[in-house]
ZANUVO-407105 format. One record per residue: residue in one letter; residue number from 1; x, y, z of N, C-alpha, C in turn. Coordinates in steps of 0.05 Angstrom, whole numbers. Example, Ala and Ser with C-alpha at 12.3 -4.5 7.8 and 13.67 -1.06 7.14 Angstrom:
<recs>
res a	n 1	n_east 264	n_north -114	n_up 156	ca_east 246	ca_north -90	ca_up 156	c_east 264	c_north -66	c_up 156
res s	n 2	n_east 257	n_north -45	n_up 142	ca_east 273	ca_north -21	ca_up 143	c_east 258	c_north 1	c_up 157
</recs>
This chain:
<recs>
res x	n 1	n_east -1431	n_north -501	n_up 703	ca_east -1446	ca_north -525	ca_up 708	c_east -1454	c_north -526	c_up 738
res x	n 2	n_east -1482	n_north -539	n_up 744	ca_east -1485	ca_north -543	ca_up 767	c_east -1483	c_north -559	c_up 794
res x	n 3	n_east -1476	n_north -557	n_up 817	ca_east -1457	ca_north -573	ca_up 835	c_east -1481	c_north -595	c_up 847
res x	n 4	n_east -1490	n_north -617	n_up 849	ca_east -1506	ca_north -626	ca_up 863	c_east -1495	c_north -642	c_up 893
res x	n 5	n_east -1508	n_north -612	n_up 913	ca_east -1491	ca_north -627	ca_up 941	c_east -1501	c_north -653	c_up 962
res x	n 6	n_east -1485	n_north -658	n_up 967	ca_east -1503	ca_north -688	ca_up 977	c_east -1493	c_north -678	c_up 1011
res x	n 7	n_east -1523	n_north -689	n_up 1025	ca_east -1523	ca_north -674	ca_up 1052	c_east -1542	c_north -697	c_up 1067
res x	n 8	n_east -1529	n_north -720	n_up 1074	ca_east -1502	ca_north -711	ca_up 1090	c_east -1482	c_north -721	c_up 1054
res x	n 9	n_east -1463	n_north -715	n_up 1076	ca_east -1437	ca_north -719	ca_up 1055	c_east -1437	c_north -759	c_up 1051
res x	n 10	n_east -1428	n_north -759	n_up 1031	ca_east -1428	ca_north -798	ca_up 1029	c_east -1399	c_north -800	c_up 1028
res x	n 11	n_east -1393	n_north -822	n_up 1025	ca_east -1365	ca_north -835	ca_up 1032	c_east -1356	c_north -851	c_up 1008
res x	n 12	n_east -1336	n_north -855	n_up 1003	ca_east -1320	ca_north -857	ca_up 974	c_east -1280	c_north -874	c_up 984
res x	n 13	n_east -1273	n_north -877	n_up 962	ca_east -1248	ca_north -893	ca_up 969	c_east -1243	c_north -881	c_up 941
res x	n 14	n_east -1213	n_north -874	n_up 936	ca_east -1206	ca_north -875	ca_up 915	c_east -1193	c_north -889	c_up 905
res x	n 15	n_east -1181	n_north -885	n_up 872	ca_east -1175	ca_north -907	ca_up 865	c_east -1158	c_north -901	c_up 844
res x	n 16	n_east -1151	n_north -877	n_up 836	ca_east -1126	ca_north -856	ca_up 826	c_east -1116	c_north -839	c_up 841
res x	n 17	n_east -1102	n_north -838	n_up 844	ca_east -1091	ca_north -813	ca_up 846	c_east -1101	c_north -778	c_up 848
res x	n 18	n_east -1109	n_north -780	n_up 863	ca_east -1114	ca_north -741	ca_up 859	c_east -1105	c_north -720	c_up 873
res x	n 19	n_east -1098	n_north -701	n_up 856	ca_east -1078	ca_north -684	ca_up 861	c_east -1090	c_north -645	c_up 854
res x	n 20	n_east -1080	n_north -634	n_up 871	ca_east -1094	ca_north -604	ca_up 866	c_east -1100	c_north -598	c_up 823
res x	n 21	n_east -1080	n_north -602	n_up 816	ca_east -1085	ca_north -602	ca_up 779	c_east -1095	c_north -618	c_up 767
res x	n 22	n_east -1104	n_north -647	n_up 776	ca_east -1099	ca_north -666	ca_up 768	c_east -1123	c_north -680	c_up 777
res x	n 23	n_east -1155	n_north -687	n_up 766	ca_east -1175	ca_north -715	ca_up 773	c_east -1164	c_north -738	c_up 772
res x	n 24	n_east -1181	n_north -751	n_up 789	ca_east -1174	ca_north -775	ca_up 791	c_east -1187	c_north -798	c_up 793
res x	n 25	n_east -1198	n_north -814	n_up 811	ca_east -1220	ca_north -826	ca_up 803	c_east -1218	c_north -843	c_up 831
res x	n 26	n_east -1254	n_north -838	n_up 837	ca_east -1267	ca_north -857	ca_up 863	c_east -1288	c_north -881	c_up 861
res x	n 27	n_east -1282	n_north -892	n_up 876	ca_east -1305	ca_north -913	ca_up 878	c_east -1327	c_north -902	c_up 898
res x	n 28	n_east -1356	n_north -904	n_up 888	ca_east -1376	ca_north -889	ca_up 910	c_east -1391	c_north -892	c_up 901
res x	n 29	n_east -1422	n_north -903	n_up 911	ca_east -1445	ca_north -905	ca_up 898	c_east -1439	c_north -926	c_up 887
res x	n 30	n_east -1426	n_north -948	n_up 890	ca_east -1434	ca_north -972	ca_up 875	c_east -1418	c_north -969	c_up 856
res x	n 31	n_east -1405	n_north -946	n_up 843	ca_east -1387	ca_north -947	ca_up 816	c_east -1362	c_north -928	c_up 813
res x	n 32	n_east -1353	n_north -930	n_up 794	ca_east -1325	ca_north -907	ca_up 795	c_east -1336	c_north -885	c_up 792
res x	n 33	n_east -1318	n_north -865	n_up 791	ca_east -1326	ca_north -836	ca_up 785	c_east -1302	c_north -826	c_up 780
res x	n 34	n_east -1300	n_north -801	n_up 759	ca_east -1278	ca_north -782	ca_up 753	c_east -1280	c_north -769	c_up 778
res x	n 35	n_east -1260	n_north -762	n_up 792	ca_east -1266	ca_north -737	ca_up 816	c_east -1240	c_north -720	c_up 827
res x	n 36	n_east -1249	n_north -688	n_up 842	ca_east -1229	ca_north -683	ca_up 840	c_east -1234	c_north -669	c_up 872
res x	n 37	n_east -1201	n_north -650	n_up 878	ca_east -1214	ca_north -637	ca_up 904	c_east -1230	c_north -616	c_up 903
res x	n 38	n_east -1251	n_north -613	n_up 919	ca_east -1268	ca_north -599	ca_up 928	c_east -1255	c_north -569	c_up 943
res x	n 39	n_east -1264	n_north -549	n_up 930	ca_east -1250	ca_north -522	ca_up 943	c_east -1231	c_north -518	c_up 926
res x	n 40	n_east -1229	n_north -486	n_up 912	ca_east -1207	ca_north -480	ca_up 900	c_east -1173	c_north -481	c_up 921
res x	n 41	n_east -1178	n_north -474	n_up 937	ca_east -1151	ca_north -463	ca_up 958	c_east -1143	c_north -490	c_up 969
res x	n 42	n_east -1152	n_north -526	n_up 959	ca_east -1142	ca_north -549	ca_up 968	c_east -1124	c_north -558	c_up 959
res x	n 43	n_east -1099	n_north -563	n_up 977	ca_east -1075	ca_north -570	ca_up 960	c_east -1056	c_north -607	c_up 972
res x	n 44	n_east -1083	n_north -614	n_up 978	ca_east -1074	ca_north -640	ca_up 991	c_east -1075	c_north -670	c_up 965
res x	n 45	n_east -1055	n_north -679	n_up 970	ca_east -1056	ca_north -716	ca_up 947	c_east -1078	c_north -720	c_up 960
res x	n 46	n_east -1089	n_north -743	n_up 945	ca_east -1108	ca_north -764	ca_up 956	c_east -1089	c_north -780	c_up 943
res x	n 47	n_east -1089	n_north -806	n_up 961	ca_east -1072	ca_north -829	ca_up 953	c_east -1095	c_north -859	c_up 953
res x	n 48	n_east -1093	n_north -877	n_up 934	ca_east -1103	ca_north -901	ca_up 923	c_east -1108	c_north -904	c_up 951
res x	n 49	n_east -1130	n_north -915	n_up 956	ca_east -1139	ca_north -925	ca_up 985	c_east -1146	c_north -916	c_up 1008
res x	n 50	n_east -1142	n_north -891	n_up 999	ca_east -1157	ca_north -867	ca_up 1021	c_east -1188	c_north -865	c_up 1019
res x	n 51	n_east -1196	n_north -865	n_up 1042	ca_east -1227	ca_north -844	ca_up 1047	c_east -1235	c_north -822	c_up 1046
res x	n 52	n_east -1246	n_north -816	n_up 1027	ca_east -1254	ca_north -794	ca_up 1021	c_east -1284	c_north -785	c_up 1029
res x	n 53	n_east -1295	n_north -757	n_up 1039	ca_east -1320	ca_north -749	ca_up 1032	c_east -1333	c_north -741	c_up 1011
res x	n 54	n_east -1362	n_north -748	n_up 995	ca_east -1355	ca_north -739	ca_up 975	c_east -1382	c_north -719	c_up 979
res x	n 55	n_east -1371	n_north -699	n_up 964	ca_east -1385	ca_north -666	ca_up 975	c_east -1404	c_north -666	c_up 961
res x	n 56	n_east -1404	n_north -676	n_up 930	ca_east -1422	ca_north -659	ca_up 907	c_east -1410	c_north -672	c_up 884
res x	n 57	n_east -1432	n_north -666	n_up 862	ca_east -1423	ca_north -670	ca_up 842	c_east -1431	c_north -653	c_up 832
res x	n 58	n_east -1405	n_north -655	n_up 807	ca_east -1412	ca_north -635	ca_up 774	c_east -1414	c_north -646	c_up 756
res x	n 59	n_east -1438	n_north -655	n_up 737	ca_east -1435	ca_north -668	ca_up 712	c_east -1428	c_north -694	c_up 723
res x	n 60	n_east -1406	n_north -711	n_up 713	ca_east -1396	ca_north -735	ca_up 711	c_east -1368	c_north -736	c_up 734
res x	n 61	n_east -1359	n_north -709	n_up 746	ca_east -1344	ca_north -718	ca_up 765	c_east -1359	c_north -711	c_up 790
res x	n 62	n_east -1341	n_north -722	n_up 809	ca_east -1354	ca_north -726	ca_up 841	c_east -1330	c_north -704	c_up 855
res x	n 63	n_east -1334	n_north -686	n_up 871	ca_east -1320	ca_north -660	ca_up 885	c_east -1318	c_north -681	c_up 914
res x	n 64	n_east -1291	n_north -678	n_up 922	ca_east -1286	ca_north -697	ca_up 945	c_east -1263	c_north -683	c_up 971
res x	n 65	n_east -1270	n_north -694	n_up 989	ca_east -1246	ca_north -679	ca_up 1004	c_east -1241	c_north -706	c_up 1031
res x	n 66	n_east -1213	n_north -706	n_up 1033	ca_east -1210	ca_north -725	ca_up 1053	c_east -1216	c_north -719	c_up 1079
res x	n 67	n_east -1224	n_north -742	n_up 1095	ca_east -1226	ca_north -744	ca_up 1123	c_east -1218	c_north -734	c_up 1132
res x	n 68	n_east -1219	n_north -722	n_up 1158	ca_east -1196	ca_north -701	ca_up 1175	c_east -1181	c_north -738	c_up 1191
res x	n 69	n_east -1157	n_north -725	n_up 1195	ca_east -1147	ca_north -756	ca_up 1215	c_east -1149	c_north -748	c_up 1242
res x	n 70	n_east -1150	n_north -761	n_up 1273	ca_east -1150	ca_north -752	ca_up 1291	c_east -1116	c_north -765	c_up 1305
</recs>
């Protein structure tokens, strides 16, 4: 399936849980979304209320990766 990348990247909050095995689901664009991390080799949680970038989509989920923190 094909990845549609969004450039610049948009901004997202989640709202499940997501985990390297495991989608989860963001708010972005006005609505939820199934989504998961972006990059096979990512092995970070996303936790309820985090910021997320969101990279791309596939189909019906959104490919996401968190903020760096400073």
């Amino acid at each position: 399936m094909n990845e549609r990348l969004f450039n610049p990247p948009l901004w997202g909050k989640v709202e499940e849980t997501i985990t390297p095995n495991q989608p989860g689901r963001v708010q972005a664009m006005g609505s939820y979304w199934y989504a998961q991390c972006y990059g096979w080799d990512y092995r970070q949680i996303l936790y309820p209320g985090q910021v997320v970038m969101v990279i791309a989509q596939q189909g019906r989920v959104l490919l996401v990766m968190p903020i760096a923190e400073s």
